[in-house]
PyMOL commands that place a pseudoatom at each C-alpha (Angstrom):
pseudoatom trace, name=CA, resn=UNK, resi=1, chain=A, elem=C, hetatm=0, pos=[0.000, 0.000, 0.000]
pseudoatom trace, name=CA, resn=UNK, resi=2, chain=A, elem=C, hetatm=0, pos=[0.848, 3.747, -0.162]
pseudoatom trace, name=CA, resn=UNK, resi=3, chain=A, elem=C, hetatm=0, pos=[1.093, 3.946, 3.495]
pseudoatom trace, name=CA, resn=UNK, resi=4, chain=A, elem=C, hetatm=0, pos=[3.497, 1.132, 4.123]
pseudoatom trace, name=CA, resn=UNK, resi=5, chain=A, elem=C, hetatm=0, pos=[5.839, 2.292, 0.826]
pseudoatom trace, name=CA, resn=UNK, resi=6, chain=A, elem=C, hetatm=0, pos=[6.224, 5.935, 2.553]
pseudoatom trace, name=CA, resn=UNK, resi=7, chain=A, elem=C, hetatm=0, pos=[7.008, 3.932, 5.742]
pseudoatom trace, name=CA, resn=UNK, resi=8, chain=A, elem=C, hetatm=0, pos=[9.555, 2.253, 4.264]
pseudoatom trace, name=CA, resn=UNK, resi=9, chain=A, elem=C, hetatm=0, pos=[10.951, 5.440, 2.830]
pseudoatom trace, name=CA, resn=UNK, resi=10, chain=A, elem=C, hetatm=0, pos=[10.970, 7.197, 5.886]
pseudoatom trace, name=CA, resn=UNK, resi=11, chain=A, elem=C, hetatm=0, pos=[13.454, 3.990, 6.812]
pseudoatom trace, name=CA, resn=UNK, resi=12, chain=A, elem=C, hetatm=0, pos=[15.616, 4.493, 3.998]
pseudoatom trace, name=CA, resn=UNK, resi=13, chain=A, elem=C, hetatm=0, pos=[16.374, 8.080, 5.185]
pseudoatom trace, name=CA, resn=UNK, resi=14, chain=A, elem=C, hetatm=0, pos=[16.554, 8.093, 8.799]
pseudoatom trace, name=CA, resn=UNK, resi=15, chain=A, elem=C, hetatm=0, pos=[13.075, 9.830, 9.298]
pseudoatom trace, name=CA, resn=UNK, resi=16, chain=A, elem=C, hetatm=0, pos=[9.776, 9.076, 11.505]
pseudoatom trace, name=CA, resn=UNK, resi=17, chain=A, elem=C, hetatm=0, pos=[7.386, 7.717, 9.428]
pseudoatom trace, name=CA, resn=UNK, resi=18, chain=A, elem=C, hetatm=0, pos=[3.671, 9.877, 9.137]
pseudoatom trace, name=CA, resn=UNK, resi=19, chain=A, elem=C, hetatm=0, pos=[1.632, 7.446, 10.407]
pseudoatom trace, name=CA, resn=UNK, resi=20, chain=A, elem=C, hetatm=0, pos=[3.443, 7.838, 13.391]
pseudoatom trace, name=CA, resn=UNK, resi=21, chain=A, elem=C, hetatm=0, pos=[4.591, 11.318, 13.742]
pseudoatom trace, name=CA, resn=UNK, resi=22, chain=A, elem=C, hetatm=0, pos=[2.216, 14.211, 14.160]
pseudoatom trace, name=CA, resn=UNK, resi=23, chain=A, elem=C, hetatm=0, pos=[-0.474, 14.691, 15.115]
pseudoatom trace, name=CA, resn=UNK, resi=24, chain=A, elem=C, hetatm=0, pos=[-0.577, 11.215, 16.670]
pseudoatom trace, name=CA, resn=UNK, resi=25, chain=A, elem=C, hetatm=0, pos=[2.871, 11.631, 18.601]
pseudoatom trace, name=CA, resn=UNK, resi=26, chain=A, elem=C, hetatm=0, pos=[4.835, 14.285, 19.856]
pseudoatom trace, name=CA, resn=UNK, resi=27, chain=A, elem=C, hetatm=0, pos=[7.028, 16.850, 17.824]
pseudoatom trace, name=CA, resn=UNK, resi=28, chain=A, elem=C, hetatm=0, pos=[10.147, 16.545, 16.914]
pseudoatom trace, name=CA, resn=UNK, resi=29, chain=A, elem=C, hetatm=0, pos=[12.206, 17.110, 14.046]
pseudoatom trace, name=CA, resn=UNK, resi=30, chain=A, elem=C, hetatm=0, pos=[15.163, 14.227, 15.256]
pseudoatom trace, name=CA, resn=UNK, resi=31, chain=A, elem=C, hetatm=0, pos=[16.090, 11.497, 13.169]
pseudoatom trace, name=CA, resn=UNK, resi=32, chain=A, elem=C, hetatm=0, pos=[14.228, 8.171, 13.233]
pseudoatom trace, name=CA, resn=UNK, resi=33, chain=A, elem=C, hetatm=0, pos=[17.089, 6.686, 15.931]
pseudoatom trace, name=CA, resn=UNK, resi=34, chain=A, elem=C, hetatm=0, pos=[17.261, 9.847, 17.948]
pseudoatom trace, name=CA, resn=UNK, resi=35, chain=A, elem=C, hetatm=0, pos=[13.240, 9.693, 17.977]
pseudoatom trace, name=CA, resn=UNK, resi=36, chain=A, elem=C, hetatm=0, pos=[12.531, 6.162, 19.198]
pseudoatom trace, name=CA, resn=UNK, resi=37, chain=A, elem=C, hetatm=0, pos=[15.646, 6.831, 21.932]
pseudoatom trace, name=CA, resn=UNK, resi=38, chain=A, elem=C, hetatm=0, pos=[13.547, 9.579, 23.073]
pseudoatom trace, name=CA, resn=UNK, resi=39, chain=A, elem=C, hetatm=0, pos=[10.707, 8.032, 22.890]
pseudoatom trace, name=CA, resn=UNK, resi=40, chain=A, elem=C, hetatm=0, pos=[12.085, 4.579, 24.919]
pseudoatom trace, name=CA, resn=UNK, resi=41, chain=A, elem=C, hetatm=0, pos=[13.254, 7.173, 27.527]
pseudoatom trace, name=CA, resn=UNK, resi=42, chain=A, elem=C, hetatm=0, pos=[9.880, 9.075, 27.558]
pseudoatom trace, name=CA, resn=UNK, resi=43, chain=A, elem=C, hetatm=0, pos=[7.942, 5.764, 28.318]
pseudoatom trace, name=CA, resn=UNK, resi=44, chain=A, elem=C, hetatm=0, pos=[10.892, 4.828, 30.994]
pseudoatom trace, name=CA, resn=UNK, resi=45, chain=A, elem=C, hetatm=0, pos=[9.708, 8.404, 32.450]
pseudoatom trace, name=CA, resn=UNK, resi=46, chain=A, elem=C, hetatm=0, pos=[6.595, 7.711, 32.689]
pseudoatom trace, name=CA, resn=UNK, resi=47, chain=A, elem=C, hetatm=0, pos=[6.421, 3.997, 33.559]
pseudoatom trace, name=CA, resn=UNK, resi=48, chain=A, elem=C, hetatm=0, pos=[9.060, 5.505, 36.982]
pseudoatom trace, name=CA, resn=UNK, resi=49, chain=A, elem=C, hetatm=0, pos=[6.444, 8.426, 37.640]
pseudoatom trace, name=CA, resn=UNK, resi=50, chain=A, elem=C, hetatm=0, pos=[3.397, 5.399, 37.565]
pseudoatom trace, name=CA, resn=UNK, resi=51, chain=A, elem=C, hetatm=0, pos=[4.961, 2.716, 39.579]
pseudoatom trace, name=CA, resn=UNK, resi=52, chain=A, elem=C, hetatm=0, pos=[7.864, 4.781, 41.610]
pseudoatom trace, name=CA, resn=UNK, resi=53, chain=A, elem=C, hetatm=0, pos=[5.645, 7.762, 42.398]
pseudoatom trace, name=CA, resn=UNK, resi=54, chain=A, elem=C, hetatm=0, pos=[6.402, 11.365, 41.718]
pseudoatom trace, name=CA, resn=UNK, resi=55, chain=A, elem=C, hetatm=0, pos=[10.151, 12.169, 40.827]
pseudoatom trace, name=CA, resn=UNK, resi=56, chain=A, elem=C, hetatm=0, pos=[12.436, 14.771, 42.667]
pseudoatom trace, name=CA, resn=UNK, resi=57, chain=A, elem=C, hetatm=0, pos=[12.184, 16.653, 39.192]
pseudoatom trace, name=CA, resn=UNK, resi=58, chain=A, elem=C, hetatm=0, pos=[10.377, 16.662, 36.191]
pseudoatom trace, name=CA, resn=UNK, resi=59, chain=A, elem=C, hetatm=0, pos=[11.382, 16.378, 32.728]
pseudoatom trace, name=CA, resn=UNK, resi=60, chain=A, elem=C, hetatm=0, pos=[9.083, 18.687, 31.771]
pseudoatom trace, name=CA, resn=UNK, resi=61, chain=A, elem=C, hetatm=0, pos=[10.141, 18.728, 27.863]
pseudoatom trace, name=CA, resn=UNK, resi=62, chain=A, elem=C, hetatm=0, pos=[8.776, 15.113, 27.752]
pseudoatom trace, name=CA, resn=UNK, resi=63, chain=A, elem=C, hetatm=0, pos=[5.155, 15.762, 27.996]
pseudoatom trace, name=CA, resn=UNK, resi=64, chain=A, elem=C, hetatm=0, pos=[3.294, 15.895, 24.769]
pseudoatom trace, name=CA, resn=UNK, resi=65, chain=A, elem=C, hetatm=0, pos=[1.504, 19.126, 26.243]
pseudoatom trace, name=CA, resn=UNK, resi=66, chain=A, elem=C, hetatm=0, pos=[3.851, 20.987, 28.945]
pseudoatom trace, name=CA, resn=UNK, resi=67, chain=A, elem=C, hetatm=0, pos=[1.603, 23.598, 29.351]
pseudoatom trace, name=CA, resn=UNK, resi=68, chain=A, elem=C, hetatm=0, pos=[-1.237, 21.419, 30.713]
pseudoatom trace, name=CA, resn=UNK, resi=69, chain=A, elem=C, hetatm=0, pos=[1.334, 19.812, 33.177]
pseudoatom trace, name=CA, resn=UNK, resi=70, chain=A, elem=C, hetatm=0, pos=[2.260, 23.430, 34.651]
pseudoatom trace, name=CA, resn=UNK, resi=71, chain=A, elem=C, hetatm=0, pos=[-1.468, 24.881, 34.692]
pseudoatom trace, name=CA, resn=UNK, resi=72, chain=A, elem=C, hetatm=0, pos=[-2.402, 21.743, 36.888]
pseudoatom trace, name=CA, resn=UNK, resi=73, chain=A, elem=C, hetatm=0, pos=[0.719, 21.693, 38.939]
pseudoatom trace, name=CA, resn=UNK, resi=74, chain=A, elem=C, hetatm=0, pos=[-0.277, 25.636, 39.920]
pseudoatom trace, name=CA, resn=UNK, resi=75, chain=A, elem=C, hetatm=0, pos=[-3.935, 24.192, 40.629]
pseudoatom trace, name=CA, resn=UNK, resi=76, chain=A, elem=C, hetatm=0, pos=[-2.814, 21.262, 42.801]
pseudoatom trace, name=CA, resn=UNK, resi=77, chain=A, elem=C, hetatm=0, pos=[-0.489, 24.027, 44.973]
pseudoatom trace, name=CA, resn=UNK, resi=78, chain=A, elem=C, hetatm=0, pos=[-3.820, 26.798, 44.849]
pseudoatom trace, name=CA, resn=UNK, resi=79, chain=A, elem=C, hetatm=0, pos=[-6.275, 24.078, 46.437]
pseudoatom trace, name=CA, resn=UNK, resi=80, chain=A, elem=C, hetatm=0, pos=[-3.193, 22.985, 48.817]
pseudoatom trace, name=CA, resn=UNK, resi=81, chain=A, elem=C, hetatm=0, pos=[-2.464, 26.313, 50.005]
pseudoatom trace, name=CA, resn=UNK, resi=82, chain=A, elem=C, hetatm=0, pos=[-5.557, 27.747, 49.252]
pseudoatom trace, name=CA, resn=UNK, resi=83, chain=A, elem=C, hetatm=0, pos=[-3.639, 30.480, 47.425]
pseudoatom trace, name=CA, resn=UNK, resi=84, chain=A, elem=C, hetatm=0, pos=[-5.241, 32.140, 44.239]
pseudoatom trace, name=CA, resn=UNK, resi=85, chain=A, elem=C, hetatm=0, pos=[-3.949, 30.285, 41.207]
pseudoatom trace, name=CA, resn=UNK, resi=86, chain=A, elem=C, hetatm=0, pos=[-3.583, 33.992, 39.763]
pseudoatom trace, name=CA, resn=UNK, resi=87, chain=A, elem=C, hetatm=0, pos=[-0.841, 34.843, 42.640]
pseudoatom trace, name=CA, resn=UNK, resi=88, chain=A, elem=C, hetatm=0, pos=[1.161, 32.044, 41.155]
pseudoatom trace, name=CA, resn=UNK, resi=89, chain=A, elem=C, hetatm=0, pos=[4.066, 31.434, 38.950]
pseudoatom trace, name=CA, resn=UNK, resi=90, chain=A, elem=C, hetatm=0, pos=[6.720, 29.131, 37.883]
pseudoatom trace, name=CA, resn=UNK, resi=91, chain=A, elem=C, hetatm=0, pos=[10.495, 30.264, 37.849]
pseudoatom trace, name=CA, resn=UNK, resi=92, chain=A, elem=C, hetatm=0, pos=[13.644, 28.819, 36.365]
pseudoatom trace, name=CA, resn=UNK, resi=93, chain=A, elem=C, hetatm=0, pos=[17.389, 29.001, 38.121]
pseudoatom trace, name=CA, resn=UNK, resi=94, chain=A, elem=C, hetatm=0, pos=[20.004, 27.578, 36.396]
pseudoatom trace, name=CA, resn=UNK, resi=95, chain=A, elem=C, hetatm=0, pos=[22.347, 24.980, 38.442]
pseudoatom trace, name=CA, resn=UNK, resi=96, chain=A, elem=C, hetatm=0, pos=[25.400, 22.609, 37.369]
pseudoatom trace, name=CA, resn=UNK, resi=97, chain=A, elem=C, hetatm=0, pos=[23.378, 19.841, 38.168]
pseudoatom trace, name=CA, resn=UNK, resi=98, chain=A, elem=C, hetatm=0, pos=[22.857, 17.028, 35.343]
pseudoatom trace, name=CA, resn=UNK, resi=99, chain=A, elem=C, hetatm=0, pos=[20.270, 14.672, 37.163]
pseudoatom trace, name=CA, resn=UNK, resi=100, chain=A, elem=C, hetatm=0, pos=[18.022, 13.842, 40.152]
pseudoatom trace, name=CA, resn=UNK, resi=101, chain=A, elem=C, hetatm=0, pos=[20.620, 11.693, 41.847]
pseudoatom trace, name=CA, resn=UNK, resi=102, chain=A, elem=C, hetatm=0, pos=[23.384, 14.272, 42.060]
for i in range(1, 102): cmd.bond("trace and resi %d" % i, "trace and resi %d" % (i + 1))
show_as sticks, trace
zoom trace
């Protein structure tokens, strides 16, 4: 078929195939083996979040939608504190560290 020739294509030159880039997967303009590393460590992510519990940080570049993950983080800490979600914001401080465990 049409669909499995541009698949095979998309092999030949080191790129995600359509049918299983956008809109049905994240964005990302990496080469096919860049793309399924990131995506084996995206699932690894998640699967750690679901059966470890919440991380000491997030990877927040891994979520299909980041913006959804911050909105609802501020809502968690508004009906925990019972501080207006307005009053809140996110900040960003650069460090030297790599990872979680250091």
């Amino acid at each position: 078929s049409a669909q499995l020739e541009e698949m095979f294509n998309s092999f030949l030159t080191q790129a995600v195939p359509p049918v299983w880039g956008e809109p049905k997967s994240y964005p990302c303009l990496k080469p096919l083996n860049a793309w399924f590393q990131d995506f084996l460590s995206r699932i690894a992510f998640m699967n750690d979040w679901l059966t470890l519990g919440p991380p000491a940080s997030y990877w927040v570049s891994c979520f299909y939608f980041p913006q959804g993950f911050m909105t609802c983080s501020k809502q968690v800490h508004a009906r925990k504190t019972r501080i207006p979600i307005d009053a809140l914001a996110f900040w960003t401080e650069p460090t030297g560290i790599r990872s979680a465990s250091e």
